[in-house]
Structure formats: C-alpha cells, structure tokens
C-alpha positions in Angstrom: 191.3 186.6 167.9 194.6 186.3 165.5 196.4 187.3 168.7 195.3 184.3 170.1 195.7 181.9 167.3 198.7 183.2 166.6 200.3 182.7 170.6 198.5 179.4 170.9 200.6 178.5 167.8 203.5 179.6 169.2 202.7 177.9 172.2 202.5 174.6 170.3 205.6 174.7 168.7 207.9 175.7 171.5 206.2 172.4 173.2 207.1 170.3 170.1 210.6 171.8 169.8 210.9 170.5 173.7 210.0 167.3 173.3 212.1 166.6 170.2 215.1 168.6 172.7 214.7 165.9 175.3 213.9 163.6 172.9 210.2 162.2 173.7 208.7 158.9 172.6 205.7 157.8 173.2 205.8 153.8 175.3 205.4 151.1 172.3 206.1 153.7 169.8 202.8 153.7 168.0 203.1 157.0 167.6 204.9 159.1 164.8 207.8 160.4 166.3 207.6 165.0 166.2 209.5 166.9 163.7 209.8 170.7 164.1 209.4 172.7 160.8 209.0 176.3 159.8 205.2 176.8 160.0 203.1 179.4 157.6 200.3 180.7 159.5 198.6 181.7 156.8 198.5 178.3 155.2 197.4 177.0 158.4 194.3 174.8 157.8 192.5 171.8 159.6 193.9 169.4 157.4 197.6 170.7 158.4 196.6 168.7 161.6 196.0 165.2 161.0 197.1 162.3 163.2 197.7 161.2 166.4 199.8 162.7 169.4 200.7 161.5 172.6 199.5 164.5 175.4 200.5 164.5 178.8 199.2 167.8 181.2 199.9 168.6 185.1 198.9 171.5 187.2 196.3 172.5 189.9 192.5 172.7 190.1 189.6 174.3 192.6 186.2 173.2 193.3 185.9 176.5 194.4 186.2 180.2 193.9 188.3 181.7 191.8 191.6 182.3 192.6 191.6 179.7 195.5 193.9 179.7 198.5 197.1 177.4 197.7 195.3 174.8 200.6 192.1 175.0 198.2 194.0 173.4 194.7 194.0 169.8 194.1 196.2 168.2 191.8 195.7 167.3 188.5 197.6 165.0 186.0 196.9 163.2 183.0 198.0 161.0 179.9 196.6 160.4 176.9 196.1 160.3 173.1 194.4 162.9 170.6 193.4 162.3 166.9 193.1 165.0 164.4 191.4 163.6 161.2 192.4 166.4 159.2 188.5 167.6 158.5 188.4 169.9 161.8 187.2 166.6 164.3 189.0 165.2 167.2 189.0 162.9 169.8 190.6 162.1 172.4 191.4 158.8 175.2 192.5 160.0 178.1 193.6 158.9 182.2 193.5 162.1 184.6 194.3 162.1 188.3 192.0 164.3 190.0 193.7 164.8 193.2 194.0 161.1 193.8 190.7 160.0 191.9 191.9 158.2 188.4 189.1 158.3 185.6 189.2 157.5 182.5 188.2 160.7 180.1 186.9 159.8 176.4 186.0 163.1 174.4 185.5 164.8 170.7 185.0 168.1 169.4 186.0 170.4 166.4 189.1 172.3 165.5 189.8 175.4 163.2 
C-alpha cells in the first residue's frame, strides 16, 4: 500500500512539473496557477491538499470484456474542476465525452 501511495505521488508531481513545463492555465484564470516544490511524504496529510485544480483526462473505454479488441474501445475525454477542502472531502464538476455522448459528471468522495 506505501508502494502505491508513494508511485501515485510520484505520478502527481511529474504531472504538475508538466504543466508548469508547458506552462498551463486554466481559461479565466480562476484558478491558482501550480508551483512544484520538494514534497515530504511523511508529512503528507489531507490538509496538504486543499483547493481547487483544473483536471483534464483522455484515453479509451469498453462496455465489454476485459482487454477488448482495439474495434471494441470508445473514446473518452473530459474537463473539469476538483476541490480538496483540506479535511479529506472532495468534489468534483466535470464534462466527459463518452465516445461522442457529452454528460455532465458532478461527484464527492474522501481522500487520505
């Protein structure tokens, strides 16, 4: 489980560290702009993650067996804000295309 945490962190930060590389902003800027920073695992904590964050996602899906044929993937795409209160709840506001269907997505949940 450490693994995990630990890789999903990583994950996140080389995603940050691209979006201030190419320079990201989110439309309006609402948004606080991304600043990389050394980050202490051990001091990680759910009120280290607080705010909101543009997300945007892409890739393939199946309504079907696991893996599917390349003919059997529909697309997938979406845009969208999450917000972190700081306590370990989120939400989120989302648009995804579902290969071709658009629907708006509106969810929360918990975070350690």
């Amino acid at each position: 489980m450490r693994n995990m945490k630990i890789r999903v962190a990583i994950g996140t930060l080389v995603a940050v560290a691209a979006m201030i590389g190419l320079r990201a902003t989110f439309p309006g800027s609402t948004l606080p702009k991304v600043h990389a920073q050394e980050v202490d695992l051990e001091g990680c904590r759910a009120a280290t993650l607080n705010g909101r964050y543009g997300i945007t996602f892409t890739g393939y899906s199946t309504n079907g067996a696991v893996p599917a044929p390349i003919t059997g993937s529909i697309t997938v795409a979406g845009v969208g804000v999450v917000t972190f209160d700081g306590n370990g709840n989120l939400s989120a506001s989302e648009t995804v295309n579902l290969g071709g269907l658009i629907t708006p997505v509106n969810v929360t949940g918990t975070y350690t």
